[in-house]
N, C-alpha and C positions, 0 to 999 in steps of 0.2 A: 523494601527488598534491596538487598544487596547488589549493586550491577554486576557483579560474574555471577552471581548465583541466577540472578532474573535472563543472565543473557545461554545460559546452561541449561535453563530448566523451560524457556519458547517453545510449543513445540504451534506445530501448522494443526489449528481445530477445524476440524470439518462435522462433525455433528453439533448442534447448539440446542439448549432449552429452549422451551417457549417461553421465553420472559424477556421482557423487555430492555434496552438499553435508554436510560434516561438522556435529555438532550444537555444537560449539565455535566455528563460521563464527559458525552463527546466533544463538549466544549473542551473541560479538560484536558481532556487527548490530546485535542489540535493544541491547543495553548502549548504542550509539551512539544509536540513534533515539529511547530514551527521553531521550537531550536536548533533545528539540526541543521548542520553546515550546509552553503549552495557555493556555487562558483561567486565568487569575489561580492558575496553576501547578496545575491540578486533576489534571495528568496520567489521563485520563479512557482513554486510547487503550490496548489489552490486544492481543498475538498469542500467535496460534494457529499451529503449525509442524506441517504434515502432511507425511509425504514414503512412499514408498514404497506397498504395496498399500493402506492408507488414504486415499492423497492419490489415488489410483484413483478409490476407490470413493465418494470425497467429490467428485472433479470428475465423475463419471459424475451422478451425485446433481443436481450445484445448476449443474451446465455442462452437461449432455447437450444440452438442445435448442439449447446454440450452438456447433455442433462446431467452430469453430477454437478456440473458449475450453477447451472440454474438451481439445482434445487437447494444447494449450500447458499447462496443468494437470498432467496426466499425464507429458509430456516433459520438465517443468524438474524440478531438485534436489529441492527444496522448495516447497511453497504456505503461502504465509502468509495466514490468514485475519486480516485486521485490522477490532478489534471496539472498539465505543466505547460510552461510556457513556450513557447518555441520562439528559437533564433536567440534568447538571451545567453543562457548557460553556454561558455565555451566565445562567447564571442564581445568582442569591442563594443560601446555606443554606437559607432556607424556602421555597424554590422558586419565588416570583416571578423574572420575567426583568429580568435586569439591565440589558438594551440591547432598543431596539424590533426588533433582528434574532434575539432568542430563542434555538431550536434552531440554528440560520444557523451556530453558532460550532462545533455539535460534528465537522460537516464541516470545516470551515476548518481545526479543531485535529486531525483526521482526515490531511484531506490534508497538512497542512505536517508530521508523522509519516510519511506513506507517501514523500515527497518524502525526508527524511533518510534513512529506511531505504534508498531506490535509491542515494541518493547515496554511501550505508556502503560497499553492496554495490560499486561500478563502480572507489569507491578498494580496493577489496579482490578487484579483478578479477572480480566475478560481474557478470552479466547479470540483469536485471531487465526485469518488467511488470506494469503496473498495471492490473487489470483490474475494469470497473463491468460488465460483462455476466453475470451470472448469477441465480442463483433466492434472493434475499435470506431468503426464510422458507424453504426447502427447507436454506440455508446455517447459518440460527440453527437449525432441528430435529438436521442431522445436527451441530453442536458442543455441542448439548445447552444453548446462553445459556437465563441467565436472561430475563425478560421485559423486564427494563431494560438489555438490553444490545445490540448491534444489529450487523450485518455489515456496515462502512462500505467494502471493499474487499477483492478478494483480487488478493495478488502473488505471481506469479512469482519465484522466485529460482534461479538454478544458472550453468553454465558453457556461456556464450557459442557456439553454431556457428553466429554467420554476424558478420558485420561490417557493418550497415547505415547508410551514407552519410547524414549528416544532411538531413533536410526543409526544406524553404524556410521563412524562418521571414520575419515585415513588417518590412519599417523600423521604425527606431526614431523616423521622425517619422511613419509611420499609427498610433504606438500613443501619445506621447508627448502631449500636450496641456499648455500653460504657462498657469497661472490666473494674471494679473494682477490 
């Protein structure tokens, strides 16, 4: 697929078929997503592939009290918990920060990771969703992180059942500004 056409045509899938995601998809996947840029190449971003009666009992776990997130959890292929590293992105070897934005990077390096991985996914026909709604310390308990490592996202992955028409998106002069 074309990259504007694959980065145009993304959309966030929240219903999936029953059918499964093979574990060579997801190899796949990560192999692609760990291309994506991090601060000064620290590649800091780590997944986590749940799928069947653990990916259950993991979204019952860290989704229960936001039932559509749980059950989107439950219904797609695989849940990828996407976990980063903390204190690296943004900061020196002896751990001073490098930029007055600090921690600010491990997100950034987070999400432009979770961004390539959907976009692997949609060129390789899955459906994808990125989801911030859940129990972030219930999520690092049931994967067992160590203390410097943090749950920056969990996604959705599997096969598509529904086709949702893209969202309004602004002009590109309410977003655009020209500094002379």
């Amino acid at each position: 697929m074309e990259t504007l056409k694959c980065i145009e045509t993304r959309r966030s899938i929240r219903k999936y078929a029953a059918r499964p995601v093979d574990a060579e998809t997801v190899r796949a996947l990560i192999r692609t997503a760990s291309m994506a840029p991090s601060w000064k190449n620290s590649q800091t971003v780590r997944y986590y592939a749940l799928d069947s009666a653990r990916k259950d009992a993991f979204a019952e776990a860290c989704c229960g009290v936001y039932a559509n997130n749980c059950a989107r959890a439950k219904a797609c292929g695989v849940l990828v918990a996407l976990v980063t590293e903390r204190g690296i992105s943004g900061y020196d070897p002896d751990g001073t920060a490098s930029t007055p934005l600090g921690s600010h990077w491990e997100s950034f390096d987070a999400g432009i990771a979770a961004q390539t991985l959907c976009l692997a996914a949609h060129d390789m026909g899955l459906g994808s969703l990125i989801m911030g709604i859940y129990d972030p310390q219930k999520a690092a308990e049931e994967l067992e992180l160590p203390e410097n490592m943090q749950v920056s996202a969990l996604i959705c992955l599997g096969w598509a059942d529904e086709e949702p028409a893209a969202r309004p998106r602004k002009s590109v002069d309410s977003l655009l500004t020209w500094v002379k």
